[in-house]
C-alpha positions as CSV (number, residue, x, y, z in Angstrom):
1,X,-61.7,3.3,30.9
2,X,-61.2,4.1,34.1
3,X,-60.0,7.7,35.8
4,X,-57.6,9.3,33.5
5,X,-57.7,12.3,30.7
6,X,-60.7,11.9,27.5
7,X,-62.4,9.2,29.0
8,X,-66.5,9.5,29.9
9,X,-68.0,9.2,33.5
10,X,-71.7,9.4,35.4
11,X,-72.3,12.3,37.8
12,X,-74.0,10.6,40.8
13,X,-73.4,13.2,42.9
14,X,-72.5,17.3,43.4
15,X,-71.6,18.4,47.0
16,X,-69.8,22.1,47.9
17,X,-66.7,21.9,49.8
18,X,-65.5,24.8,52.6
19,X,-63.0,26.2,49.4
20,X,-64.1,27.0,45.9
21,X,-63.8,23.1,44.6
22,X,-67.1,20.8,44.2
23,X,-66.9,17.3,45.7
24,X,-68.4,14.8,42.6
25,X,-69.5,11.5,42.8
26,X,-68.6,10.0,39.3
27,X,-68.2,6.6,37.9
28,X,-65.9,5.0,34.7
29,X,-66.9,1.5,33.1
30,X,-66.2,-0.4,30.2
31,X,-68.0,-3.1,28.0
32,X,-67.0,-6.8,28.8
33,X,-66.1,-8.1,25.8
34,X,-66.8,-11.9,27.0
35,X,-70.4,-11.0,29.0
36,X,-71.5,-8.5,26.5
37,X,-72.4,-6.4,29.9
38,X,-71.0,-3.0,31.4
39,X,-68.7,-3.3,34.7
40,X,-67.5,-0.4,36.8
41,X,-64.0,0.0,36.7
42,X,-63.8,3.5,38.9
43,X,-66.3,4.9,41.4
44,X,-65.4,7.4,44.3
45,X,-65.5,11.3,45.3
46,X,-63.8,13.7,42.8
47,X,-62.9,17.3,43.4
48,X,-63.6,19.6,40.6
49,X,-61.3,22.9,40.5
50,X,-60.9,26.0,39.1
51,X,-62.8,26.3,36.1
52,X,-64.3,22.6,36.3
53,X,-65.8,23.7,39.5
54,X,-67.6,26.7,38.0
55,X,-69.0,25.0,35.2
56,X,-70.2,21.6,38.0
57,X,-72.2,23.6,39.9
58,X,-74.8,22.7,37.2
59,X,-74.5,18.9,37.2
60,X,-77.1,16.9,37.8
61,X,-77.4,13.4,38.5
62,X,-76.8,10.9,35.7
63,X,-75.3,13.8,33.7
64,X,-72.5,12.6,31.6
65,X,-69.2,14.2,30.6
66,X,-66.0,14.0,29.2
67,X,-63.3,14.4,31.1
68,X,-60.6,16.8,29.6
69,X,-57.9,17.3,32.2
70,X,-57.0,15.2,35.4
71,X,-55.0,14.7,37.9
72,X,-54.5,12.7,40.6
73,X,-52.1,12.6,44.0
74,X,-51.0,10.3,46.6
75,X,-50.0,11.1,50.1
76,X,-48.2,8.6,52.5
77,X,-49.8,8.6,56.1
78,X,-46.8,7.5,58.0
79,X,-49.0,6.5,61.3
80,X,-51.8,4.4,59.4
81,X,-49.0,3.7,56.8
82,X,-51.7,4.0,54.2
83,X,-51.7,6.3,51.0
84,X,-54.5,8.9,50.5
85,X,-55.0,9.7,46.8
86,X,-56.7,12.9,46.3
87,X,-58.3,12.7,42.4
88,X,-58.8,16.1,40.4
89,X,-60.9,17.5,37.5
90,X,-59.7,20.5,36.1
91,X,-61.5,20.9,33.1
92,X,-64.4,18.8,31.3
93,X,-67.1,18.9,28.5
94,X,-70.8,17.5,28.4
95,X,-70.6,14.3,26.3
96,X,-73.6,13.8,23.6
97,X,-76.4,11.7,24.9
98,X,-79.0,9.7,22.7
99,X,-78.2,12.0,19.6
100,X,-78.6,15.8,21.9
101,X,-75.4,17.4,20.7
102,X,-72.4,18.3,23.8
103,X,-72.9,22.0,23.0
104,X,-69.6,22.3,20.7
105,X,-70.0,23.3,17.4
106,X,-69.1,20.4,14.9
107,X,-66.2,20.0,12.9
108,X,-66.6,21.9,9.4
109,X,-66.7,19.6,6.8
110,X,-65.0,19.2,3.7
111,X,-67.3,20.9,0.7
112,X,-66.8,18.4,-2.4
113,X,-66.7,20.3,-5.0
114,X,-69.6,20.7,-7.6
115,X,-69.6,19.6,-11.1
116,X,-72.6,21.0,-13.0
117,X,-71.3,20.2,-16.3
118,X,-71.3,16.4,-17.0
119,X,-68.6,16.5,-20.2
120,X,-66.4,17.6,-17.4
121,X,-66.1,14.3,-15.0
122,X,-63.5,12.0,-15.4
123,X,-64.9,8.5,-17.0
C-alpha cells in the first residue's frame, strides 16, 4: 500500500525530536498475489505532528494504525544534488487487531423492521 492517506502501517519505533513532533519508525506492505507472502513496500522514519504527535506518544512497538492524513515533501540539495523527502503524519487511528476493536464506536445498523403478525408478510 505503501505511504499515502487510509492505508495501515507497523510502529517499530517512537523517538522525541528537539520540537513538539515524534520521529516514528513505521512500515507499509502488501500481499504478493503470485508468492502468497507479505513484502514491504515502505520502511523509514516518519514525523508525526500536531495532533498525531500527542496521541504517538503512546505507541508501542508492533502497534498498528491507520493512517488518516499525510503528507510528504521534497527538498533539492543543490551541492549533493540529491532530494530529501521529509514524510508527515498528521492525524491517524488504531486499526483493529485479531478481533480487539480500534476504539471507534461502530456504525449503527439498520433496524429491520419487526413483523409479529404472520397474516401480515408478503407471500
Amino acid at each position: 500500500m505503501a505511504f499515502r492517506d487510509n492505508t495501515y502501517a507497523t510502529v517499530w519505533e517512537v523517538k522525541q525530536t528537539k520540537g513538539s513532533s515524534l520521529n516514528v519508525r513505521i512500515s507499509t506492505s502488501f500481499k504478493n498475489k503470485a508468492t502468497g507472502e507479505y513484502e514491504t513496500d515502505f520502511s523509514d522514519y516518519v514525523f508525526f505532528s500536531g495532533d498525531a504527535a500527542k496521541k504517538a506518544a503512546s505507541l508501542k512497538e508492533k502497534d498498528r494504525i491507520k493512517l488518516l492524513q499525510t503528507s510528504v515533501k521534497s527538498q533539492w540539495d543543490k551541492e549533493k544534488k540529491v532530494n530529501r523527502y521529509t514524510f508527515n503524519v498528521w492525524d491517524f487511528e488504531p486499526a483493529e487487531r485479531d478481533g480487539e476493536k480500534s476504539g471507534k464506536q461502530p456504525a449503527a445498523q439498520p433496524k429491520s423492521p419487526v413483523i409479529e403478525d404472520s397474516d401480515e408478510l408478503p407471500f
